[in-house]
C-alpha positions, 0 to 999 in steps of 0.5 A: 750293184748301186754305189749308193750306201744303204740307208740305216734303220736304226732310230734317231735316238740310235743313231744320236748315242752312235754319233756321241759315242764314236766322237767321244772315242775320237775326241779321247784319243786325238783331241779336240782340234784333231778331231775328224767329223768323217771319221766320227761318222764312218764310227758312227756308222753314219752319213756325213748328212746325218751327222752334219743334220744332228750336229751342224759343226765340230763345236756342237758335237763336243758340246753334246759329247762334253754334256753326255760325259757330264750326265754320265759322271753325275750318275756315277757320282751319285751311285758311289754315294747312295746310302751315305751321310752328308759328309761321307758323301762328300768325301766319296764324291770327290774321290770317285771323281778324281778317279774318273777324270784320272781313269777316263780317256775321255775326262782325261783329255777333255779336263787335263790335256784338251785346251781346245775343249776349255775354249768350247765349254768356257762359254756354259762354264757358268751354267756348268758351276750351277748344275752341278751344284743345283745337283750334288747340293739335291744329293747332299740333301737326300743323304741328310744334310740339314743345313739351310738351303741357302748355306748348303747350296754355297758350300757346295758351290765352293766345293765344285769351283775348287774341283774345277780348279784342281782339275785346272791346275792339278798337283804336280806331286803325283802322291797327292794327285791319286784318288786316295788323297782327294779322299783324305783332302775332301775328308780334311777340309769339305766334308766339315763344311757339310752338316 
């Protein structure tokens, strides 16, 4: 018997949604500086080529897994708030997101704990700031704001820099760190920015 592995058949849009999957697991649960690229491969069930090819150094794949967390988030996000006004969606968009990163290893590690992962992402932080706003100003919209664009989208980018500085710098009252009380915060003082 060979000592050659035998080549996978899976596609290479499999194989991509392995390698982010397995790296998502091994950033949670180790961290960025201690993650282990054979490790992510061996999960993946991938060859280190395969992996190296896709994603060249540890920084791009935590850039990819970072993106893919995003997109997922932003699905969620949008679900929790289907069929709701304006401001009833603010409202749950914050607290379905304070309960995201408070629940998900992932978004735990990588928004609260993970200081490595905040030297990677910094460089499309701005980038990040307009997407996500470009995107929940979009959601805010089909929901029935009416305000004019131009407001909207600042309000809006107000609201995402303050989610980014709670999740920075989070409260140190565990009460007022629970998804009950982004709620009654985002109830309190941005969803009356919302019209």
């Amino acid at each position: 018997m060979s000592g050659r592995k035998a080549r996978s058949t899976a596609t290479a849009e499999d194989q991509e949604t392995a390698i982010l999957n397995a790296a998502a697991s091994e950033f949670a649960a180790v961290g960025a500086r201690r993650a282990n690229m054979d490790e992510v491969a061996a999960a993946a069930g991938v060859s280190r080529s395969t992996l190296y090819r896709r994603f060249p150094n540890k920084e791009k794949l935590l850039l990819a897994v970072a993106v893919d967390a995003y997109e997922k988030g932003m699905l969620r996000l949008e679900a929790s708030v289907a069929g709701l006004g304006p401001r009833e969606a603010v409202v749950e968009a914050f607290a379905t997101g304070a309960d995201m990163v408070g629940t998900d290893p992932l978004l735990s590690r990588m928004v609260l704990e993970d200081y490595e992962v905040r030297g990677v992402t910094a460089s499309i932080n701005t980038l990040f700031i307009e997407m996500v706003t470009d995107r929940v100003a979009a959601t805010l919209r089909e929901a029935g704001a009416t305000m004019p664009d131009d407001l909207l989208h600042q309000a809006v980018e107000l609201h995402v820099r303050l989610v980014i500085s709670y999740l920075e710098n989070p409260a140190t009252d565990p009460e007022r760190a629970t998804p009950d009380a982004a709620r009654d915060l985002a109830q309190t003082f941005l969803a009356p920015m919302i019209y």
